[in-house]
Backbone as XML, in Angstrom:
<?xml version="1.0"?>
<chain id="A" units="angstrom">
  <residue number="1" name="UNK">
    <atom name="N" x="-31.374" y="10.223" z="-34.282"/>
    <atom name="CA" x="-31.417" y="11.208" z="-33.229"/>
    <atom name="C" x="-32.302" y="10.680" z="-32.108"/>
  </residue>
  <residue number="2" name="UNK">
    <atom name="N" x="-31.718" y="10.923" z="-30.875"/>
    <atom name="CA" x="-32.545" y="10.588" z="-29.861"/>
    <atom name="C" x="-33.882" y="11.421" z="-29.409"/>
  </residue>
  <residue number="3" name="UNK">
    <atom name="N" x="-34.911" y="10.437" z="-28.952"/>
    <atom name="CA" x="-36.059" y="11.533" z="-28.568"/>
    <atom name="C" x="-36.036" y="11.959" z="-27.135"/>
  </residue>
  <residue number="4" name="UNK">
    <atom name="N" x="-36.683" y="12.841" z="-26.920"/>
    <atom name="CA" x="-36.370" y="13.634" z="-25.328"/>
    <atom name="C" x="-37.036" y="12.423" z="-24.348"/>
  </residue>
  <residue number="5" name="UNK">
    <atom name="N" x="-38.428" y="11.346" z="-25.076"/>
    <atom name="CA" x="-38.577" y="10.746" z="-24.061"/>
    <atom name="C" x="-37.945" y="9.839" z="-23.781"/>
  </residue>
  <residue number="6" name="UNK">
    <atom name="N" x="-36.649" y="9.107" z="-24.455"/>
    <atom name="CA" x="-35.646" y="8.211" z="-24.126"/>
    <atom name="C" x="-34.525" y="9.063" z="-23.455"/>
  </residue>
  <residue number="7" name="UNK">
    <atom name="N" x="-34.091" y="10.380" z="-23.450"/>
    <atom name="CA" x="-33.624" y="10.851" z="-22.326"/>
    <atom name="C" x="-34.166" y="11.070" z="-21.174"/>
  </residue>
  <residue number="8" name="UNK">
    <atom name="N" x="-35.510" y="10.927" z="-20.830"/>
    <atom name="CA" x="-36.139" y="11.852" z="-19.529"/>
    <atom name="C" x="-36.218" y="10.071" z="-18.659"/>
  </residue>
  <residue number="9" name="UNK">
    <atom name="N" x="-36.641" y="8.835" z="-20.295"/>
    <atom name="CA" x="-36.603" y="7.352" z="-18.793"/>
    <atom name="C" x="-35.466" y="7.711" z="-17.843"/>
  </residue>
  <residue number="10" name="UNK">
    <atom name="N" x="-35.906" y="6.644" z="-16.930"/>
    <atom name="CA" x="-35.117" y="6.300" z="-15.968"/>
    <atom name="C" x="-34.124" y="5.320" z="-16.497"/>
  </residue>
  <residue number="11" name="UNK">
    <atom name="N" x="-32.869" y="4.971" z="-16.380"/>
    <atom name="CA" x="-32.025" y="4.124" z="-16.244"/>
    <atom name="C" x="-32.077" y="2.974" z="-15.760"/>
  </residue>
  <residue number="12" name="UNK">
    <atom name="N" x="-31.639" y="1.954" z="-16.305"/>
    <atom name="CA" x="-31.412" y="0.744" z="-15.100"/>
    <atom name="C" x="-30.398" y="0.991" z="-14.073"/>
  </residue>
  <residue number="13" name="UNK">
    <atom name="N" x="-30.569" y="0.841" z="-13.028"/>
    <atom name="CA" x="-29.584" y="0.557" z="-12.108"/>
    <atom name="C" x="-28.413" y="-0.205" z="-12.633"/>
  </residue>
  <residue number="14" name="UNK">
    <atom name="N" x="-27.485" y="0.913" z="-11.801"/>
    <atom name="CA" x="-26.234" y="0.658" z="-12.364"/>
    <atom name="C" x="-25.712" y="-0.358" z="-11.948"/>
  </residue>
  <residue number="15" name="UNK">
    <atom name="N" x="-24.756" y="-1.353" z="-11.987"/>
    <atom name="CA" x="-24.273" y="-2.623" z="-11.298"/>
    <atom name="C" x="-23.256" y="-2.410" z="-9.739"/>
  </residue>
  <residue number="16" name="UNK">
    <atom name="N" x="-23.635" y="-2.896" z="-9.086"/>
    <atom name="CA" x="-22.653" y="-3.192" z="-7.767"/>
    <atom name="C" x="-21.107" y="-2.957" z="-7.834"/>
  </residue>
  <residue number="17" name="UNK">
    <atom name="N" x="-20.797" y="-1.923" z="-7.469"/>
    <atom name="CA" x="-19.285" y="-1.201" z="-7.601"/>
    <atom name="C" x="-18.632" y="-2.544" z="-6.379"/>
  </residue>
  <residue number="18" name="UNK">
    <atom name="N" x="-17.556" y="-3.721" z="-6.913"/>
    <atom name="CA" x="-16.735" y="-4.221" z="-6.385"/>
    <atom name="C" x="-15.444" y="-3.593" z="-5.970"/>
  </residue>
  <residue number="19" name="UNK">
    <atom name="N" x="-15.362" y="-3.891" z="-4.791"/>
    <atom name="CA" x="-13.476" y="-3.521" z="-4.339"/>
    <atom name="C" x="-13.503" y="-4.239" z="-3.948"/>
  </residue>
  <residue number="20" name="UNK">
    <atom name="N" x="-12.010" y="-4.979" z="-4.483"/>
    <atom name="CA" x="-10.758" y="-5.680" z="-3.924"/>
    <atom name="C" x="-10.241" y="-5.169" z="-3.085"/>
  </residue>
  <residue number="21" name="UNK">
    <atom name="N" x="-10.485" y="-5.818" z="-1.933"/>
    <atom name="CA" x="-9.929" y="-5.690" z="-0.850"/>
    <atom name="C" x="-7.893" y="-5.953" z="-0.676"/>
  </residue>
  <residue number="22" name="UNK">
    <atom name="N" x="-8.134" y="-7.081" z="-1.094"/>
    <atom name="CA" x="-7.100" y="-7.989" z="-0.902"/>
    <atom name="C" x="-5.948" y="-6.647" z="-2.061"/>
  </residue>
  <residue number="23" name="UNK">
    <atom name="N" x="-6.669" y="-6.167" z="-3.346"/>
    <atom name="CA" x="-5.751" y="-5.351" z="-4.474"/>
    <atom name="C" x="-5.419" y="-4.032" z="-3.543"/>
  </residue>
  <residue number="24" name="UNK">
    <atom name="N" x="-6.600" y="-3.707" z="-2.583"/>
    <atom name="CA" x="-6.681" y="-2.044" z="-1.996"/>
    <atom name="C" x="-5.195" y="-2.313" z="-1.106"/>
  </residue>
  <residue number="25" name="UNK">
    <atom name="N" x="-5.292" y="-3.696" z="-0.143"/>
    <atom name="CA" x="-4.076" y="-4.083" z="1.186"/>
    <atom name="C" x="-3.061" y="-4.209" z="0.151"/>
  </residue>
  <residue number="26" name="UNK">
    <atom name="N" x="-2.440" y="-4.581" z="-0.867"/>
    <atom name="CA" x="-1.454" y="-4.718" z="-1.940"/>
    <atom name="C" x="-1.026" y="-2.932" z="-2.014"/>
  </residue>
  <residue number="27" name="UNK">
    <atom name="N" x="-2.110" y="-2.452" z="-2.602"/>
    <atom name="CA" x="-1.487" y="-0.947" z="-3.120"/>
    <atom name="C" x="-1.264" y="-0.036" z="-1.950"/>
  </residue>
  <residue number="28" name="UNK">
    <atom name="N" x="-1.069" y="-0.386" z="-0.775"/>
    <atom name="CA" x="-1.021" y="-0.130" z="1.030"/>
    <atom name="C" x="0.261" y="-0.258" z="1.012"/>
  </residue>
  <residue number="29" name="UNK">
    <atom name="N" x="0.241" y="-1.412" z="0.954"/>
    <atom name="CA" x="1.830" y="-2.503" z="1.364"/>
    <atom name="C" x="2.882" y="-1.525" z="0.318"/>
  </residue>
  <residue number="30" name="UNK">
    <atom name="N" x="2.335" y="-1.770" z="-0.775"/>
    <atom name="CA" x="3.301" y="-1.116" z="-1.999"/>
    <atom name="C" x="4.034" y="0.158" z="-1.234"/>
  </residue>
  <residue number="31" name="UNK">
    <atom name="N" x="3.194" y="1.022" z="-1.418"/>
    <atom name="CA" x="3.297" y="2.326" z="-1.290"/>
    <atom name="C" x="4.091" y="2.254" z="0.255"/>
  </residue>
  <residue number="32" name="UNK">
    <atom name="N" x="3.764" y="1.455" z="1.011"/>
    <atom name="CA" x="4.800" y="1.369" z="2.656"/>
    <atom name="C" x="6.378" y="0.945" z="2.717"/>
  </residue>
  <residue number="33" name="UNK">
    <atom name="N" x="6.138" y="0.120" z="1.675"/>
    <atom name="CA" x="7.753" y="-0.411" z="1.290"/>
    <atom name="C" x="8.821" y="0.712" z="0.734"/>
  </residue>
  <residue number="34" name="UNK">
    <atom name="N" x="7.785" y="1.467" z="-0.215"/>
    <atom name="CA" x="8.686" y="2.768" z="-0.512"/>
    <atom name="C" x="8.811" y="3.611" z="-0.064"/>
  </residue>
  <residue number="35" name="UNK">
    <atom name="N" x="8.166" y="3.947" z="0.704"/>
    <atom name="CA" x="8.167" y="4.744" z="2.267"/>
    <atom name="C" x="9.499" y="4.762" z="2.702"/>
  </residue>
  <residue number="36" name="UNK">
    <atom name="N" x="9.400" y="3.071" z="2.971"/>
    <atom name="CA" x="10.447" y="2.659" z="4.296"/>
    <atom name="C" x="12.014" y="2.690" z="3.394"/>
  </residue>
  <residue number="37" name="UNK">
    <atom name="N" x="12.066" y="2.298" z="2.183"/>
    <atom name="CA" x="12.828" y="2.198" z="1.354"/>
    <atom name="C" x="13.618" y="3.357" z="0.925"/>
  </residue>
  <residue number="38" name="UNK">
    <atom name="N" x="12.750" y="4.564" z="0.482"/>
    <atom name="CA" x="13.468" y="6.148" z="0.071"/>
    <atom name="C" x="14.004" y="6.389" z="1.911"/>
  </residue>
  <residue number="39" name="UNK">
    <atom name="N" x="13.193" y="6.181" z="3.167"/>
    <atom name="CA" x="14.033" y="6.777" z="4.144"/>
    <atom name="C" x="14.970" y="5.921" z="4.506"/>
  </residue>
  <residue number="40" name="UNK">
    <atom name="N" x="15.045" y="4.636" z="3.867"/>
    <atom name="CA" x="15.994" y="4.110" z="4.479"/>
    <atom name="C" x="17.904" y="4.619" z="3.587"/>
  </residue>
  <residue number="41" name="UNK">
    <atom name="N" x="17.038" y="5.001" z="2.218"/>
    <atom name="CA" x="18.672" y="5.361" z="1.310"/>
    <atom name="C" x="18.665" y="6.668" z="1.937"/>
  </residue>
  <residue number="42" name="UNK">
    <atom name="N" x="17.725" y="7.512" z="2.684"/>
    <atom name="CA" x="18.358" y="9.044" z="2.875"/>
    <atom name="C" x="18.986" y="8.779" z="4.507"/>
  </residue>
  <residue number="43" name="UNK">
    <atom name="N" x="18.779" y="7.188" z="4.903"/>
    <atom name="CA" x="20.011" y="7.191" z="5.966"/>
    <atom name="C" x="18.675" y="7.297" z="7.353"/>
  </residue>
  <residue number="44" name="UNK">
    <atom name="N" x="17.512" y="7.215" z="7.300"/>
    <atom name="CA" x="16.828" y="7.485" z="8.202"/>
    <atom name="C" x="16.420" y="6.539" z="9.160"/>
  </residue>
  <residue number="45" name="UNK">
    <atom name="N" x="16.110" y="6.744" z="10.058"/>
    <atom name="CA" x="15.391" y="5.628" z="10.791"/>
    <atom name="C" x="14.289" y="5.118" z="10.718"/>
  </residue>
  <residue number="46" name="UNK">
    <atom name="N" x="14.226" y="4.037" z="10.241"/>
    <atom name="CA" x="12.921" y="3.719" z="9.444"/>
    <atom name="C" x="11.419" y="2.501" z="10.483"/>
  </residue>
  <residue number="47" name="UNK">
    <atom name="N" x="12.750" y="2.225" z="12.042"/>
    <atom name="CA" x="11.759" y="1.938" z="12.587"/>
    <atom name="C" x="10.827" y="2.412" z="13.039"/>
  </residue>
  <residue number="48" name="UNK">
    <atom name="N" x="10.561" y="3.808" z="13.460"/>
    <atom name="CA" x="8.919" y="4.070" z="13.773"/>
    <atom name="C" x="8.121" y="4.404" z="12.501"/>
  </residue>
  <residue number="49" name="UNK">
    <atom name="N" x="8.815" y="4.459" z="11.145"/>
    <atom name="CA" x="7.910" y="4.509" z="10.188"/>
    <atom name="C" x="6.719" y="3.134" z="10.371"/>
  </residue>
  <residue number="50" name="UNK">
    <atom name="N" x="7.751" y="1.590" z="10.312"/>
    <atom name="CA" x="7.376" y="0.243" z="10.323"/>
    <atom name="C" x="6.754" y="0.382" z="11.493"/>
  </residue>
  <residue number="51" name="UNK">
    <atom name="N" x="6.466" y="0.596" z="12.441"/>
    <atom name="CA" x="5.595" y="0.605" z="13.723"/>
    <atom name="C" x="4.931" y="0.886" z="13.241"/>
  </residue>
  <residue number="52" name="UNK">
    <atom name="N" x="4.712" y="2.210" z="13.002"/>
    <atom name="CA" x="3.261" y="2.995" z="12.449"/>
    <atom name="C" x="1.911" y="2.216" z="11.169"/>
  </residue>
  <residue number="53" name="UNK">
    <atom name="N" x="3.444" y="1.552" z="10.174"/>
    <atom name="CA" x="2.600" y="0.826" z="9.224"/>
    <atom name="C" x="2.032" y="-0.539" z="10.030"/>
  </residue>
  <residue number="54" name="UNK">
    <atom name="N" x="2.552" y="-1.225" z="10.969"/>
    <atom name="CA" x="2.316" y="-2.479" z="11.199"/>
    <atom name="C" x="1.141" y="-2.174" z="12.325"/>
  </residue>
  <residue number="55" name="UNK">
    <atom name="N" x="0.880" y="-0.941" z="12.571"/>
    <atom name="CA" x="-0.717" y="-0.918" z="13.012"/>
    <atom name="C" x="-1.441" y="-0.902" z="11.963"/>
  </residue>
  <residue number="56" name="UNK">
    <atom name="N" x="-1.856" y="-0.347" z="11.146"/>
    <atom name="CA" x="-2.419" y="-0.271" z="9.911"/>
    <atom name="C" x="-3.800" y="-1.587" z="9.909"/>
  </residue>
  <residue number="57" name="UNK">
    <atom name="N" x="-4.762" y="-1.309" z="10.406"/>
    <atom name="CA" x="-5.946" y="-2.205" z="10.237"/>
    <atom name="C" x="-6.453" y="-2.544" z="8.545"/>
  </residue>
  <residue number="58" name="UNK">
    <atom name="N" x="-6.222" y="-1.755" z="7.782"/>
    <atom name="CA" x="-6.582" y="-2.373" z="6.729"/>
    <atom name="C" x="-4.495" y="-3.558" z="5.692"/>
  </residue>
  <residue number="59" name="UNK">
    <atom name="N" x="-4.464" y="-3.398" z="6.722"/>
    <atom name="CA" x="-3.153" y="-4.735" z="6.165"/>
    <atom name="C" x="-3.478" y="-6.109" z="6.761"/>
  </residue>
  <residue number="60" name="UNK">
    <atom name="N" x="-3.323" y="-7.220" z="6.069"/>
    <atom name="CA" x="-3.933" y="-8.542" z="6.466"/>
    <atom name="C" x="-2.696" y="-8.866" z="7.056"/>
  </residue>
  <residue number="61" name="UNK">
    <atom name="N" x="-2.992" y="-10.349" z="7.481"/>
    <atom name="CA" x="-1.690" y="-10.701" z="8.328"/>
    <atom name="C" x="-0.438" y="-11.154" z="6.817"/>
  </residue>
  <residue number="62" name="UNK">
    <atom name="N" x="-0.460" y="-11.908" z="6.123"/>
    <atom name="CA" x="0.094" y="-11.587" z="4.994"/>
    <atom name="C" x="1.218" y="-10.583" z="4.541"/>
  </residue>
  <residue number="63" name="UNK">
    <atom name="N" x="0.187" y="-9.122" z="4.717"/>
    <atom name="CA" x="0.789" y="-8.141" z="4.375"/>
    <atom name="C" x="2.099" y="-7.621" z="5.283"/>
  </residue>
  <residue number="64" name="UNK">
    <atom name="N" x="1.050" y="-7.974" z="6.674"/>
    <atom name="CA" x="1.960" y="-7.765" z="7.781"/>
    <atom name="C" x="3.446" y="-8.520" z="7.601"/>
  </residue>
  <residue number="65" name="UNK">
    <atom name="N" x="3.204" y="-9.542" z="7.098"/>
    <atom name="CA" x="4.665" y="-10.570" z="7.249"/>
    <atom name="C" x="5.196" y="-10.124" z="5.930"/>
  </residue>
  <residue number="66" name="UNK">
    <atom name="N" x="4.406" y="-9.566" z="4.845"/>
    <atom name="CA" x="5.254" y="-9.273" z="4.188"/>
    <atom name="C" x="6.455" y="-7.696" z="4.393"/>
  </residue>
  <residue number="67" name="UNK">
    <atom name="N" x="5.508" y="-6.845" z="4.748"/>
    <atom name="CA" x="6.154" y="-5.467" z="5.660"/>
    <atom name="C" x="7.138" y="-5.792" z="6.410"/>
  </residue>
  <residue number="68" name="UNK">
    <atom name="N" x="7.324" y="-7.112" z="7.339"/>
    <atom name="CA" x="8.404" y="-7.510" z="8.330"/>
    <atom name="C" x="9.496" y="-7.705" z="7.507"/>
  </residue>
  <residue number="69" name="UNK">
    <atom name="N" x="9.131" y="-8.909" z="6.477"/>
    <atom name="CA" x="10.622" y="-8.843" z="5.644"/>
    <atom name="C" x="11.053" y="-8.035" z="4.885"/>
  </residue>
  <residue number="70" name="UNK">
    <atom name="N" x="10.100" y="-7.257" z="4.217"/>
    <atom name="CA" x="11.169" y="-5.814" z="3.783"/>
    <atom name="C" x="11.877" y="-4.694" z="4.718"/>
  </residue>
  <residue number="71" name="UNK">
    <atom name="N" x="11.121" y="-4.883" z="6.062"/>
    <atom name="CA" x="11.726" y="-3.931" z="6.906"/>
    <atom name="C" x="13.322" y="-4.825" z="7.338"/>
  </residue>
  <residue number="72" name="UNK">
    <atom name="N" x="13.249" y="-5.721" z="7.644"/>
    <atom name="CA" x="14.779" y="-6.818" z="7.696"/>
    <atom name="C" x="15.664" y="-6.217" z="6.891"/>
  </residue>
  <residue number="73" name="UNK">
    <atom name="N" x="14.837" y="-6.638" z="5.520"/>
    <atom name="CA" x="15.920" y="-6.428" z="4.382"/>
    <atom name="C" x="16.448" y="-4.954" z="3.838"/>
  </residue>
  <residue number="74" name="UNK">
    <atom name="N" x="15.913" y="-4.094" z="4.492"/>
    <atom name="CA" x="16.063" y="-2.629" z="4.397"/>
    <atom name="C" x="16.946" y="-2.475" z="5.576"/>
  </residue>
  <residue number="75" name="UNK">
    <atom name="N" x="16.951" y="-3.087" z="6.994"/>
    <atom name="CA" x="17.664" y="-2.861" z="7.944"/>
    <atom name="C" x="19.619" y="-3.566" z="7.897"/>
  </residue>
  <residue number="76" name="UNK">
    <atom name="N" x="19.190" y="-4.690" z="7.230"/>
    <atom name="CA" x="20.223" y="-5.502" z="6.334"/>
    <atom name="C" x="21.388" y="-4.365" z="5.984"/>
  </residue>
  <residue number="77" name="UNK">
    <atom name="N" x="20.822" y="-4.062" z="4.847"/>
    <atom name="CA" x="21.079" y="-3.199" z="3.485"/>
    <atom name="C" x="21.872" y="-1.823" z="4.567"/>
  </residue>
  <residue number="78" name="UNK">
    <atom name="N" x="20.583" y="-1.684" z="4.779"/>
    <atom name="CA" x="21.507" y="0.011" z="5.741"/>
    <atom name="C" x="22.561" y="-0.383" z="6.644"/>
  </residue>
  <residue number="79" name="UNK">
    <atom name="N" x="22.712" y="-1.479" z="7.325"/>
    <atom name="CA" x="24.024" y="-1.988" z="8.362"/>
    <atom name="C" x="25.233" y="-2.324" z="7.531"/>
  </residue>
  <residue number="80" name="UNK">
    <atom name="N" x="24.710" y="-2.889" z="6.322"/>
    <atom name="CA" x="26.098" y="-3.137" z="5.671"/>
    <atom name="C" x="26.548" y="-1.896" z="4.697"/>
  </residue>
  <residue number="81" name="UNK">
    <atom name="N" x="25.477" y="-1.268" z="4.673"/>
    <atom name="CA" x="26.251" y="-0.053" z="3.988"/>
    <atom name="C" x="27.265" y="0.938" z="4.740"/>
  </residue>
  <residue number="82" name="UNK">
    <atom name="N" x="26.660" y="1.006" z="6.188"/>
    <atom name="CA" x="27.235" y="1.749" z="6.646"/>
    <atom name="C" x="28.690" y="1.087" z="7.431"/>
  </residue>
  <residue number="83" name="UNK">
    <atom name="N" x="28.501" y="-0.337" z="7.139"/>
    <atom name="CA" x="29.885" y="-1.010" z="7.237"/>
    <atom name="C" x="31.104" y="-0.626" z="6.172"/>
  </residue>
  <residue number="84" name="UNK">
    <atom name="N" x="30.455" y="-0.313" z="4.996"/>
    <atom name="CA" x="31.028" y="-0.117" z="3.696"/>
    <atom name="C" x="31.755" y="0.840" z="3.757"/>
  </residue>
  <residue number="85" name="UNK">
    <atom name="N" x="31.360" y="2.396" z="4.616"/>
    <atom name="CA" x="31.361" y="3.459" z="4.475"/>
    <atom name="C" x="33.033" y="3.864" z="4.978"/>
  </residue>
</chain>
């Protein structure tokens, strides 16, 4: 059983809470692709969504180029579908 004066010490300081930056711009990007992706199958216009994301200060340039080619390949996809149609 513990004694009250090992509850009343003080603690050590707790350790330095790290964020990934680089994991936080990933789970950004993620979540933008499906954004652009669900409005692009409900037929929407998905370029001022991609404007809006490609301001986005916490996206690296990376991310940015990666956002460009899914917005392509979403714009792709919707032209030939609606070729299909």
């Amino acid at each position: 059983m513990r004694s009250i004066k090992s509850l009343l010490t003080s603690k050590p300081a707790a350790a330095h809470t790290v964020i990934d930056v680089r994991q936080t711009g990933q789970r950004i990007l993620t979540e933008y692709i499906l954004n652009m992706a669900v409005s692009a199958l409900a037929r929407a216009d998905i370029t001022p969504l991609y404007e809006h994301y490609m301001d986005d200060a916490r996206l690296s340039d990376e991310d940015r180029d990666e956002l460009a080619r899914a917005y392509l390949l979403l714009q792709m996809t919707a032209t030939q579908a609606a070729d299909g149609v």
